[in-house]
N, C-alpha and C positions, 0 to 999 in steps of 0.2 A: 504494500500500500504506500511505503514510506519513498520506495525508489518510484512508483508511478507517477506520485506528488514531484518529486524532484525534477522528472523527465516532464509534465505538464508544463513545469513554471522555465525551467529552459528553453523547450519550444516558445512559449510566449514571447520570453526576449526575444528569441530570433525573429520572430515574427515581427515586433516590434521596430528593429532593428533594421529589417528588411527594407519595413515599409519607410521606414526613414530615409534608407540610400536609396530607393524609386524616387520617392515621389521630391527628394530634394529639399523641401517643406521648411525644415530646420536653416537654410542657409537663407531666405528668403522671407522680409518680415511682410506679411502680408498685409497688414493693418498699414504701414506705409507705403506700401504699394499702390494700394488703392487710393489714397490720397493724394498721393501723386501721379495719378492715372490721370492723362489729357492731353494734348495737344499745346505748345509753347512757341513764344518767338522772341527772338534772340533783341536784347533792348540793351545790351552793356557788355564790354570785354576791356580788361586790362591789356590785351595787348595793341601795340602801338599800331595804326594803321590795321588793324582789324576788320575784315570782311563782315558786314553788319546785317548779310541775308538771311543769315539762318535759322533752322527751328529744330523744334526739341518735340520730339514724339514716344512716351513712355505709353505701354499698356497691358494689361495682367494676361493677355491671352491673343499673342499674333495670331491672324490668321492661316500662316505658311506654318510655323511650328507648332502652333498650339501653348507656349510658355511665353511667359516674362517677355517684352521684347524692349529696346530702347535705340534710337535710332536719332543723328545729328545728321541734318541735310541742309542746302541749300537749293535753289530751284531748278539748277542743273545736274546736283547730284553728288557735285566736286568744289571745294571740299565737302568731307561726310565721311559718317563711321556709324557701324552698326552692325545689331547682333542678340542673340538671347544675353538675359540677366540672370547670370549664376549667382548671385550675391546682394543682398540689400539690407542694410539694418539703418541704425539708426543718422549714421553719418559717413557712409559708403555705399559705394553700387559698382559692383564687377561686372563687367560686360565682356561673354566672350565673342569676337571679332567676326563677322562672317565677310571674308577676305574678299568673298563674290565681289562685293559691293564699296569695297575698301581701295582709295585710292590717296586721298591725304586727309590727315587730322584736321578738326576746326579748327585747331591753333599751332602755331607753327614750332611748340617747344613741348607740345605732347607727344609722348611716347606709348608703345605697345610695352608688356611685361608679358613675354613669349606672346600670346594668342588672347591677351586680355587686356581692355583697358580697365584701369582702375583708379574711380573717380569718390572724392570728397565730396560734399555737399554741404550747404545751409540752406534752409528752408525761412520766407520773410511774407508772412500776408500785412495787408494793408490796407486798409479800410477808408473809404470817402466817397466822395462824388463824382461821379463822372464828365465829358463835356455835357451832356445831356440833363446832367442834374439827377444823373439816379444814383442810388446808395448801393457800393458796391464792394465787395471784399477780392483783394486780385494777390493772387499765390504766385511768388517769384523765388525762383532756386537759382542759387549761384553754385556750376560744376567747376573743380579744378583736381588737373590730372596728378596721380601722387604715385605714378608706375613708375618714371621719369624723374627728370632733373625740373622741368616744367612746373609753374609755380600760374601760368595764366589763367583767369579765372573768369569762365563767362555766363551773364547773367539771362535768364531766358525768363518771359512772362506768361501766365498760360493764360488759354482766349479762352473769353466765355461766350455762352450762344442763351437765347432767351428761347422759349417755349416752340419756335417755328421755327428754331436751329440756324436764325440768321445771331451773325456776330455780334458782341457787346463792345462798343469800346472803353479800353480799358485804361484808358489815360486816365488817372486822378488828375483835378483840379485845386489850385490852392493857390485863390485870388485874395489879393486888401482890394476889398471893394471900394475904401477911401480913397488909395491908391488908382482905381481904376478910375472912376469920376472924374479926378481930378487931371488925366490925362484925353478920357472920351473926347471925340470930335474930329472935323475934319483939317487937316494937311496939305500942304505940297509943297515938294521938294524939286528947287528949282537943280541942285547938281543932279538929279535924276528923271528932272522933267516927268513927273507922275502924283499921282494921288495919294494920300492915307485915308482909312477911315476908321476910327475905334470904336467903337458902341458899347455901349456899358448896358444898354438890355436888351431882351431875349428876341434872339435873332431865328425864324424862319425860316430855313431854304426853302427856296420856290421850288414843288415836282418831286421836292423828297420826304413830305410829311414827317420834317425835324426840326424839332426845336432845340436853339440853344444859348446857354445863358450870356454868353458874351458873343462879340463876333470882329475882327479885323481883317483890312482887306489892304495891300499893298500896290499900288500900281491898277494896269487895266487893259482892256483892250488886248492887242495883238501883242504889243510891245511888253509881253510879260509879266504877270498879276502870280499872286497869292493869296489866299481869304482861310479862314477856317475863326478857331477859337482861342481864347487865350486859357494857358494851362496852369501859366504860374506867372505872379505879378508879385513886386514885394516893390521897396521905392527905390530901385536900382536896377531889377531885372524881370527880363519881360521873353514868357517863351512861350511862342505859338503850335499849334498843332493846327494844320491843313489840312484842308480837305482835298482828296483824291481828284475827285471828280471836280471840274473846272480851276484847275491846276495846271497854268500852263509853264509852268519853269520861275525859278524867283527872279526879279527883276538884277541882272545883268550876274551871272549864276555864279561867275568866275570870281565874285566881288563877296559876295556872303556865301555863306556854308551852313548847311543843315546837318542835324542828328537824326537821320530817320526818317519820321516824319514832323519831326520836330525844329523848328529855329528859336536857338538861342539868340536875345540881344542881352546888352546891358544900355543903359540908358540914362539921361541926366536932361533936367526941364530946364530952361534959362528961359523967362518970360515966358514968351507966346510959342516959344520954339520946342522940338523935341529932339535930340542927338542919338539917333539909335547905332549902335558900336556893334560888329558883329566880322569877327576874324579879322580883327586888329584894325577894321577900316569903319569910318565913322561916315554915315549922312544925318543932313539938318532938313526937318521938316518944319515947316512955319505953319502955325497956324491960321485957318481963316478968317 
């Protein structure tokens, strides 16, 4: 009876044990998995002159493996990396490399460790307002490779979609509305020969059924315009977020420089005037 018992409870282990090395389970937290299950696009990288296309595609169940998969792409492909997730806990994710599809790292100081990358992580949500004015919580992981001598670390956002699985935008806003007021109004800028306009309330597109709490519009016409929302305003700096569509290139493109979809200025009032500074060159808009 005594030796049945014994051989019972060893099978058990093994069994145990078995199902452990299949199913993998133990290397693999799944409560963060899932958390971090969605769709990402690349908004930040420490390294210099960094390719700013890219996105971040985690999910608990590819459809070619059926596991873990995690995958770095850009719109052509190259650079990218990708592969099942052998590993995830709390502040790691091994990725072993599916060479198929592997032709350069997202960052040019990342390394393989034989057949796997193997990536650090922080996790940051962030909660406020959108352009739109909705209340929104937006989850941002910063990866950096730790296989390697590679220390660069790139930040990715994940998209959200609303009930009809069209996109949320995920730009937090964080206006002084004293600030805004007191700049509102129209412009022109004779080194640029063009228009400004700032509006301080909620701005309509015509044909798009959206509303939005601020709105500026750069230029006009043929001769190169920008319009969308203002994202961040404090009493020195001011960054716009544009809109796609009716976006014809910022006026004279070689002269300012965008993050994205983003333009940073800095900024300073003298009287009636506005000095907007943006990649070391400055224009004066006078007011009307």
């Amino acid at each position: 009876m005594r030796k049945r018992m014994i051989l019972t409870f060893i099978l058990g282990i093994l069994m145990i044990l078995c199902c452990g090395c299949h199913s993998g389970s133990s290397e693999i937290n799944q409560e963060i998995l899932k958390k971090l299950e969605g769709r990402y696009t690349m908004i930040q990288s420490t390294e210099k002159d960094a390719y700013m296309g890219m996105a971040l595609s985690i999910v608990s169940k590819s459809e070619d493996t059926k596991k873990p998969y995690l995958s770095i792409y850009d719109t052509v492909g190259n650079p990218g990396v990708e592969g099942t997730i052998k590993k995830m806990t709390e502040d790691s994710i091994v990725v072993d490399v599916d060479q198929e599809y592997y032709e350069q790292m997202p960052a040019g100081d990342w390394k393989l460790d034989g057949n796997n990358l193997v990536l650090s992580y922080n996790i940051e949500e962030i909660s406020g307002k959108n352009t739109q004015g909705m209340d929104i919580t937006v989850t941002r992981i910063t990866l950096t490779d730790t296989s390697g001598e590679g220390r660069t670390s790139i930040t990715f956002e994940m998209e959200l979609e609303n009930e009809d699985g069209e996109y949320i935008d995920t730009t937090l806003v964080e206006v002084n509305e004293d600030a805004l007021k007191s700049i509102a109004g129209s412009y022109y800028s004779e080194d640029l020969n063009m228009n400004m306009i700032i509006q301080d309330e909620p701005y309509e597109r015509t044909g798009w059924e959206e509303t939005y709490d601020n709105f500026i519009q750069i230029g006009e016409g043929d001769e190169g315009f920008t319009e969308g929302s203002i994202v961040y305003l404090d009493e020195n700096m001011i960054r716009i977020k544009y809109f796609y569509v009716g976006y014809m290139g910022l006026p004279d493109y070689d002269f300012w420089k965008e993050e994205g979809s983003v333009i940073p200025f800095t900024y300073e009032r003298k009287g009636d005037s506005l000095i907007l500074t943006n990649n070391k060159n400055s224009v004066t808009f006078m007011k009307k």
